[in-house]
C-alpha positions as CSV (number, residue, x, y, z in Angstrom):
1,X,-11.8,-41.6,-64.9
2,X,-15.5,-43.3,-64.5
3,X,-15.0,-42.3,-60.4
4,X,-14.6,-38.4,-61.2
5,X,-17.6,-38.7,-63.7
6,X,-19.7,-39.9,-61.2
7,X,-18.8,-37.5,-58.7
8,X,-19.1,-34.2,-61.2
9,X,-22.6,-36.1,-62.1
10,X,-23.6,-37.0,-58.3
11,X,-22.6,-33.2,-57.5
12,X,-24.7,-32.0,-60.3
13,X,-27.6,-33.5,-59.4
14,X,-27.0,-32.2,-55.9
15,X,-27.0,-28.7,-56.6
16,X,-29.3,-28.5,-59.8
17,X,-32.3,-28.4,-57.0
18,X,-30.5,-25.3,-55.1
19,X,-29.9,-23.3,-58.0
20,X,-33.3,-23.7,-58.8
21,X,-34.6,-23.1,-55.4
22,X,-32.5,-19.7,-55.9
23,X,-35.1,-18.8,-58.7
24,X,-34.9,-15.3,-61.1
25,X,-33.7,-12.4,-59.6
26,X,-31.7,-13.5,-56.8
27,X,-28.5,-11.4,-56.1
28,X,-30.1,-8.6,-58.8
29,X,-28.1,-5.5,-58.6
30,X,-25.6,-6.7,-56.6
31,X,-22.9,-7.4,-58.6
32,X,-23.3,-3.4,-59.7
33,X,-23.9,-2.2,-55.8
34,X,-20.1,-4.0,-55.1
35,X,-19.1,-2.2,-58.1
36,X,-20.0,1.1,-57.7
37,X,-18.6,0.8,-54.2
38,X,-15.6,-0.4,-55.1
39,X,-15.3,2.6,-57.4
40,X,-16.3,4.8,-55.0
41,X,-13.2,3.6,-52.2
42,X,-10.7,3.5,-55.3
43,X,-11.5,7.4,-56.2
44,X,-11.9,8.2,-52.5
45,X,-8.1,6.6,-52.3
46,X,-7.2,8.4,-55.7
47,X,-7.9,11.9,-54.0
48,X,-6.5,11.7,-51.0
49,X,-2.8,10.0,-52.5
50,X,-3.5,13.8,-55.0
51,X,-4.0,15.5,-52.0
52,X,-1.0,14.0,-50.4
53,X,1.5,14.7,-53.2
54,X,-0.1,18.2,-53.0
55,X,0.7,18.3,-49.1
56,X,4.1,17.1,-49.7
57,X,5.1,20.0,-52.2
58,X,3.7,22.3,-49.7
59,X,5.8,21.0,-46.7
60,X,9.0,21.9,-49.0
61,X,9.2,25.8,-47.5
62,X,8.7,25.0,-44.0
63,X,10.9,24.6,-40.9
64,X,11.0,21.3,-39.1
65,X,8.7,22.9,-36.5
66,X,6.2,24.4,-38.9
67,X,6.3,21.1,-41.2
68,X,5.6,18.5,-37.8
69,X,2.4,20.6,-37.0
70,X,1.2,20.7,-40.3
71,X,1.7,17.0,-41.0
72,X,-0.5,16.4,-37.8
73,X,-3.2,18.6,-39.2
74,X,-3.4,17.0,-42.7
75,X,-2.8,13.4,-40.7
76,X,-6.2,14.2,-38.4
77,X,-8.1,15.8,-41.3
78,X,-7.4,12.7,-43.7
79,X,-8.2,10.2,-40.6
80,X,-11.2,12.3,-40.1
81,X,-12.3,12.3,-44.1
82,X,-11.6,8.3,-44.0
83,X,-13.9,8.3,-40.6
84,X,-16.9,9.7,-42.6
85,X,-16.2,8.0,-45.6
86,X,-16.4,4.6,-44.8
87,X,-19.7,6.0,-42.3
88,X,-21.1,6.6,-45.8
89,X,-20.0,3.5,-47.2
90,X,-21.6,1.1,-43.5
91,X,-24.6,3.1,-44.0
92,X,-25.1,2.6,-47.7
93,X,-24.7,-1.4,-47.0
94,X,-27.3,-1.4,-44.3
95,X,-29.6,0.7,-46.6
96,X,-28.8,-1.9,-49.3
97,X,-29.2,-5.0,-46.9
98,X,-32.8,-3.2,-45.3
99,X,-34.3,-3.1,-49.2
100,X,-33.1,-6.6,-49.8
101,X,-35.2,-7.7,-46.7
102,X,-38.0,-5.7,-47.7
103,X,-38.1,-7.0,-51.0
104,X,-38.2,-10.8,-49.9
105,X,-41.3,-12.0,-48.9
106,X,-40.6,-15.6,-48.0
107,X,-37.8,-14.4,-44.7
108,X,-39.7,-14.1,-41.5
109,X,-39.5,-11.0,-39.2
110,X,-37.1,-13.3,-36.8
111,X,-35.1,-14.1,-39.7
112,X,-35.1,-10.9,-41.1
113,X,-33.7,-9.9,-37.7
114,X,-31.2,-12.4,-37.4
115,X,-29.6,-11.2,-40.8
116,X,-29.8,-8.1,-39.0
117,X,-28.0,-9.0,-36.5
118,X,-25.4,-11.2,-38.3
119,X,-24.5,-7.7,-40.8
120,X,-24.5,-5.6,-37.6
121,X,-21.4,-8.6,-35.7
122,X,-19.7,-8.4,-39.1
123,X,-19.1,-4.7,-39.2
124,X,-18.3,-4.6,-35.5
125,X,-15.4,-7.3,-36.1
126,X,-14.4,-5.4,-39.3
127,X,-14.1,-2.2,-36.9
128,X,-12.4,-4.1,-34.0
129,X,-9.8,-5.9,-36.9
130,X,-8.8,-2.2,-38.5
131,X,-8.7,-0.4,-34.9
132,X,-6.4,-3.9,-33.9
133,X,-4.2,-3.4,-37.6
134,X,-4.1,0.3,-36.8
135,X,-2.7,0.1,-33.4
136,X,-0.2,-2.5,-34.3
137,X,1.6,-0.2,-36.7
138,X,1.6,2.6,-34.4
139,X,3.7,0.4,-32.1
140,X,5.7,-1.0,-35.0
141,X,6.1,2.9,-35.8
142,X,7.0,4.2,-32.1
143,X,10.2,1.0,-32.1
Protein backbone atom coordinates (compact mmCIF):
# COMPACT_ATOMS: atom_id res chain seq x y z
CA UNK A 1 0.00 0.00 0.00
CA UNK A 2 2.66 2.76 1.31
CA UNK A 3 4.95 1.52 -2.07
CA UNK A 4 2.02 2.43 -4.68
CA UNK A 5 1.58 5.76 -2.74
CA UNK A 6 4.94 6.67 -3.19
CA UNK A 7 5.07 5.81 -6.64
CA UNK A 8 1.50 7.77 -7.70
CA UNK A 9 3.35 10.68 -5.46
CA UNK A 10 6.98 10.25 -7.10
CA UNK A 11 5.08 10.16 -10.57
CA UNK A 12 3.21 13.29 -9.70
CA UNK A 13 5.80 15.25 -8.91
CA UNK A 14 7.43 14.07 -12.13
CA UNK A 15 4.97 15.25 -14.47
CA UNK A 16 3.44 18.30 -12.49
CA UNK A 17 6.61 20.30 -14.17
CA UNK A 18 5.58 18.97 -17.82
CA UNK A 19 2.14 19.88 -17.62
CA UNK A 20 3.14 23.09 -16.68
CA UNK A 21 5.81 23.51 -19.14
CA UNK A 22 2.78 22.68 -21.66
CA UNK A 23 1.19 26.11 -20.46
CA UNK A 24 -2.51 27.56 -21.77
CA UNK A 25 -3.54 26.84 -24.98
CA UNK A 26 -1.68 23.96 -25.99
CA UNK A 27 -3.63 21.40 -28.27
CA UNK A 28 -6.48 24.46 -28.70
CA UNK A 29 -8.81 23.38 -31.34
CA UNK A 30 -7.64 20.26 -31.76
CA UNK A 31 -9.84 18.17 -30.13
CA UNK A 32 -12.70 19.97 -32.57
CA UNK A 33 -10.31 19.70 -35.81
CA UNK A 34 -10.30 15.56 -35.10
CA UNK A 35 -13.91 15.97 -34.72
CA UNK A 36 -15.03 17.62 -37.49
CA UNK A 37 -12.94 15.30 -39.50
CA UNK A 38 -14.10 12.44 -38.10
CA UNK A 39 -17.53 13.70 -39.03
CA UNK A 40 -16.59 14.50 -42.21
CA UNK A 41 -15.12 10.54 -43.19
CA UNK A 42 -18.35 9.19 -41.33
CA UNK A 43 -20.81 11.22 -43.78
CA UNK A 44 -18.41 10.75 -46.67
CA UNK A 45 -18.81 6.81 -45.73
CA UNK A 46 -22.73 7.47 -45.09
CA UNK A 47 -23.15 8.65 -48.86
CA UNK A 48 -21.41 6.41 -50.60
CA UNK A 49 -23.01 2.98 -48.55
CA UNK A 50 -26.62 5.37 -49.94
CA UNK A 51 -25.19 5.49 -53.12
CA UNK A 52 -24.37 1.86 -53.07
CA UNK A 53 -27.85 0.60 -52.02
CA UNK A 54 -28.93 2.99 -54.85
CA UNK A 55 -26.45 1.19 -57.35
CA UNK A 56 -27.57 -2.15 -56.23
CA UNK A 57 -31.51 -1.52 -57.02
CA UNK A 58 -30.31 -0.31 -60.31
CA UNK A 59 -28.28 -3.39 -61.24
CA UNK A 60 -31.70 -5.49 -60.70
CA UNK A 61 -32.86 -4.99 -64.66
CA UNK A 62 -29.71 -5.72 -66.20
CA UNK A 63 -27.96 -8.71 -67.90
CA UNK A 64 -24.92 -10.22 -66.50
CA UNK A 65 -23.00 -8.38 -69.17
CA UNK A 66 -24.56 -5.07 -68.72
CA UNK A 67 -24.55 -5.42 -64.76
CA UNK A 68 -20.30 -6.45 -64.78
CA UNK A 69 -19.59 -3.16 -66.79
CA UNK A 70 -21.59 -1.10 -64.70
CA UNK A 71 -20.27 -2.38 -61.41
CA UNK A 72 -16.74 -1.48 -62.84
CA UNK A 73 -17.81 1.98 -63.52
CA UNK A 74 -19.41 2.70 -60.09
CA UNK A 75 -16.31 0.57 -58.54
CA UNK A 76 -13.67 3.25 -60.37
CA UNK A 77 -15.91 6.27 -59.73
CA UNK A 78 -16.26 5.45 -55.90
CA UNK A 79 -12.28 4.64 -55.81
CA UNK A 80 -11.87 7.84 -57.62
CA UNK A 81 -14.34 9.96 -55.04
CA UNK A 82 -12.39 8.11 -52.02
CA UNK A 83 -8.91 9.22 -54.02
CA UNK A 84 -9.97 12.99 -53.71
CA UNK A 85 -11.47 12.67 -50.59
CA UNK A 86 -8.93 11.71 -48.40
CA UNK A 87 -6.62 14.42 -50.87
CA UNK A 88 -8.94 16.89 -49.14
CA UNK A 89 -8.71 15.37 -45.87
CA UNK A 90 -4.03 15.15 -46.19
CA UNK A 91 -4.28 18.55 -47.32
CA UNK A 92 -6.51 19.94 -44.53
CA UNK A 93 -4.01 18.24 -41.91
CA UNK A 94 -0.94 19.84 -43.50
CA UNK A 95 -2.86 23.16 -43.52
CA UNK A 96 -3.68 22.50 -39.88
CA UNK A 97 -0.08 21.30 -38.93
CA UNK A 98 1.47 24.60 -41.17
CA UNK A 99 -0.82 27.12 -38.75
CA UNK A 100 0.20 25.19 -35.68
CA UNK A 101 3.94 25.96 -36.55
CA UNK A 102 3.22 29.33 -37.41
CA UNK A 103 1.53 29.97 -34.32
CA UNK A 104 4.52 28.73 -32.06
CA UNK A 105 7.10 30.91 -31.59
CA UNK A 106 9.47 28.98 -29.36
CA UNK A 107 10.16 25.85 -32.44
CA UNK A 108 13.08 26.74 -34.56
CA UNK A 109 12.94 26.78 -38.49
CA UNK A 110 15.02 23.27 -38.27
CA UNK A 111 12.55 22.06 -35.95
CA UNK A 112 9.74 23.32 -37.64
CA UNK A 113 11.12 21.42 -40.54
CA UNK A 114 11.75 18.27 -38.89
CA UNK A 115 8.01 18.17 -37.79
CA UNK A 116 7.61 18.73 -41.34
CA UNK A 117 9.20 16.09 -42.30
CA UNK A 118 8.14 13.62 -39.59
CA UNK A 119 3.97 14.43 -40.77
CA UNK A 120 5.14 14.16 -44.48
CA UNK A 121 6.97 9.98 -43.46
CA UNK A 122 3.67 9.39 -41.54
CA UNK A 123 1.37 9.92 -44.44
CA UNK A 124 3.69 8.23 -46.83
CA UNK A 125 3.60 4.90 -44.56
CA UNK A 126 -0.19 5.44 -44.11
CA UNK A 127 -0.30 5.45 -48.09
CA UNK A 128 2.10 2.49 -48.48
CA UNK A 129 -0.04 0.40 -45.37
CA UNK A 130 -3.59 0.98 -47.39
CA UNK A 131 -1.99 0.43 -50.99
CA UNK A 132 -0.25 -3.00 -49.00
CA UNK A 133 -4.11 -3.76 -47.25
CA UNK A 134 -5.61 -3.06 -50.66
CA UNK A 135 -3.60 -5.36 -52.62
CA UNK A 136 -3.80 -8.17 -50.22
CA UNK A 137 -7.61 -8.45 -50.61
CA UNK A 138 -7.42 -8.27 -54.24
CA UNK A 139 -5.33 -11.46 -53.98
CA UNK A 140 -7.51 -12.85 -51.28
CA UNK A 141 -10.46 -11.96 -53.82
CA UNK A 142 -8.74 -13.47 -57.14
CA UNK A 143 -8.30 -17.28 -54.84
Amino acid sequence: MQYSRFVTYTLTLCLLPLSLMAGPGRGEGMKEFREGQRAKRQAHVEKQQEENKAFRESLKDMTPEQREAAMKAHRDQQMSENKEFHEMMKAENRAKLEERLAANPNLTEEQKNEIRAKFEAKQKEREEAFKARREQKRSERKK
